[in-house]
N, C-alpha and C positions, 0 to 999 in steps of 0.2 A: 450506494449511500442514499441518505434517505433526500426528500428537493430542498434540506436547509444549506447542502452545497451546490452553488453555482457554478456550473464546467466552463460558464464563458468568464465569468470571475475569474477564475482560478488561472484560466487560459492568458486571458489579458494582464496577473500579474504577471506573468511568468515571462509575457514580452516584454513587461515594464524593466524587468531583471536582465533582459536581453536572454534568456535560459531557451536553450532549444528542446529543451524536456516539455513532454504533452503532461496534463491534467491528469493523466490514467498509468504513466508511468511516475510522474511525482506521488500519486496517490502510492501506486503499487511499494517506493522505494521506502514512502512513510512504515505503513505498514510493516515492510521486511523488517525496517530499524524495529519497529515498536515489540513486534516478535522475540528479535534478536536479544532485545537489548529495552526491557519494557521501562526502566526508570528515567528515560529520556527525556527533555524537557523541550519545550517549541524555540528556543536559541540554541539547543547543541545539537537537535533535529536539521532547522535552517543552514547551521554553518556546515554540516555536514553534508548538506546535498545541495543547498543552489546557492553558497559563496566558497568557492574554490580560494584559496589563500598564493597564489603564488607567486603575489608582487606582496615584499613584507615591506617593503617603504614605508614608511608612518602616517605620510598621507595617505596611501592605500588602504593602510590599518582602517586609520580614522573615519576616512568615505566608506570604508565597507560596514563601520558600526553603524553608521550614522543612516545606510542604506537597509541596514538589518532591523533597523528598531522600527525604521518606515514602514515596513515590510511582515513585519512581527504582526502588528496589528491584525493587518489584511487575512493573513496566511493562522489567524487565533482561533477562529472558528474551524475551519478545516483541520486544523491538527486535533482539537477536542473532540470535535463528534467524530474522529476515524479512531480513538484513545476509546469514546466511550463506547462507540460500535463492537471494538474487538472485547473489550471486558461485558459484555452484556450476557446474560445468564440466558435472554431471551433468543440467541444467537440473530441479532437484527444485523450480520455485518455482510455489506455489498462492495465489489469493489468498483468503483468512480470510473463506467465507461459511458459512452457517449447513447445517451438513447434513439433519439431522433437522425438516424446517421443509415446509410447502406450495408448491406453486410460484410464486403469489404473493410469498408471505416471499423466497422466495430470488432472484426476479424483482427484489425491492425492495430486496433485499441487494446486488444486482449492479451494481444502477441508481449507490446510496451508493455502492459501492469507487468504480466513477469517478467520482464527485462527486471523494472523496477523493484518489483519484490526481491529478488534474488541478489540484484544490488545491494539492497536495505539488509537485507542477512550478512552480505559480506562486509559493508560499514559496519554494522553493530559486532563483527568479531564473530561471526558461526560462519565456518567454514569446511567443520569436521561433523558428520553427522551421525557417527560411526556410537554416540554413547547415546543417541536416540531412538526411540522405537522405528521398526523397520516402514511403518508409514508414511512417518515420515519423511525419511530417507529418498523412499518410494515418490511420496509427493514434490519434493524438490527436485528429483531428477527430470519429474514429469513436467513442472511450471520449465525447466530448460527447453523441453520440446516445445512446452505450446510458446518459448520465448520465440521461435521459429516459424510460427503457425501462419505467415505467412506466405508458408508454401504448401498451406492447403487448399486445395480445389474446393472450388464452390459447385455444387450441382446445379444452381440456378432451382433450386424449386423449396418446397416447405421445408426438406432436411437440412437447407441451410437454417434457418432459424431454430431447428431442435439441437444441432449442434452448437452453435453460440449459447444458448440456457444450457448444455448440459457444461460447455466449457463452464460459465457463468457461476454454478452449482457448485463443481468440482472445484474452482478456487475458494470460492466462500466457506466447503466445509474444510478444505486443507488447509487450508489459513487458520480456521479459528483452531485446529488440531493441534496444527506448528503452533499458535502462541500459547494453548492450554500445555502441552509439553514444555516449552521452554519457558511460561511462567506461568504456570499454575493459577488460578482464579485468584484475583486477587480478592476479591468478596465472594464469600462465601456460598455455593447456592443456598437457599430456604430450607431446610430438611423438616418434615412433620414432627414437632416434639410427641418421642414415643416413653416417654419417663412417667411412670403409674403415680398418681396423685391417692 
């Protein structure tokens, strides 16, 4: 994502919420919903992934709106530029891991976004992948390994850093695949007017 989102921002609301969810997996679950399920809106987004409902007491009701509108604000810029990342014609979409971190950190960061992606798939209702091209299929089965990823060995030398970019890479185009499949551009690209005058 591009530096108009703040990871420690993001991180600190996310304590504010009490949410044990990292910044890279709340990014990751964004995304899966917005794939899944592109007509989403930043309160059916929020209630969906960091206010669990399961005191319906009226006072609970009431403190959890009144927590969410808090919260709405904060959380308005992150949901918009990860919405306009993914609809971008210019393919500008990165997913929200931590830069300045050990490879470890970032290994573990990578691991969380697919946690969260694959979450955000199964909120928004895609759980059968069977009427989509085999890429995809392919791609999701694969964001489950790297959900796992760490339990990969670090070499300790430069191949850890080519592996984290190609991870990196390999999310970014599979993502933007998964959501041009499951919803289609929603603008248009530019095509050359080829109509003879």
């Amino acid at each position: 994502m591009s530096s108009e989102t703040d990871i420690e921002q993001i991180k600190a609301d996310l304590v504010k919420l009490g949410s044990e969810l990292s910044p890279s997996e709340v990014h990751g679950t964004l995304c899966g919903i917005l794939c899944g399920k592109g007509d989403i809106n930043l309160h059916e987004w929020l209630s969906l992934t960091l206010f669990r409902e399961d005191d319906e007491t009226s006072n609970a009701v009431k403190a959890r709106e009144l927590l969410l509108e808090a919260i709405a604000e904060s959380f308005k810029g992150f949901f918009l530029e990860t919405l306009r990342a993914l609809s971008d014609n210019n393919l500008n979409f990165y997913p929200l891991l931590p830069d300045d971190a050990s490879e470890t950190i970032r290994l573990a960061a990578i691991a969380e976004w697919a946690q969260g992606f694959l979450m955000g798939l199964s909120l928004a209702g895609i759980k059968d992948f069977s009427a989509y091209p085999g890429e995809v299929k392919e791609f999701v089965e694969t964001m489950a390994s790297i959900a796992t990823v760490d339990d990969y060995e670090l070499a300790g030398d430069d191949s850890d850093e080519e592996a984290i970019i190609e991870f990196i890479e390999f999310i970014r185009i599979g993502v933007l695949l998964v959501n041009e499949e499951i919803n289609p551009l929603r603008v248009p690209v530019d095509m050359p007017d080829t109509t003879m005058h």
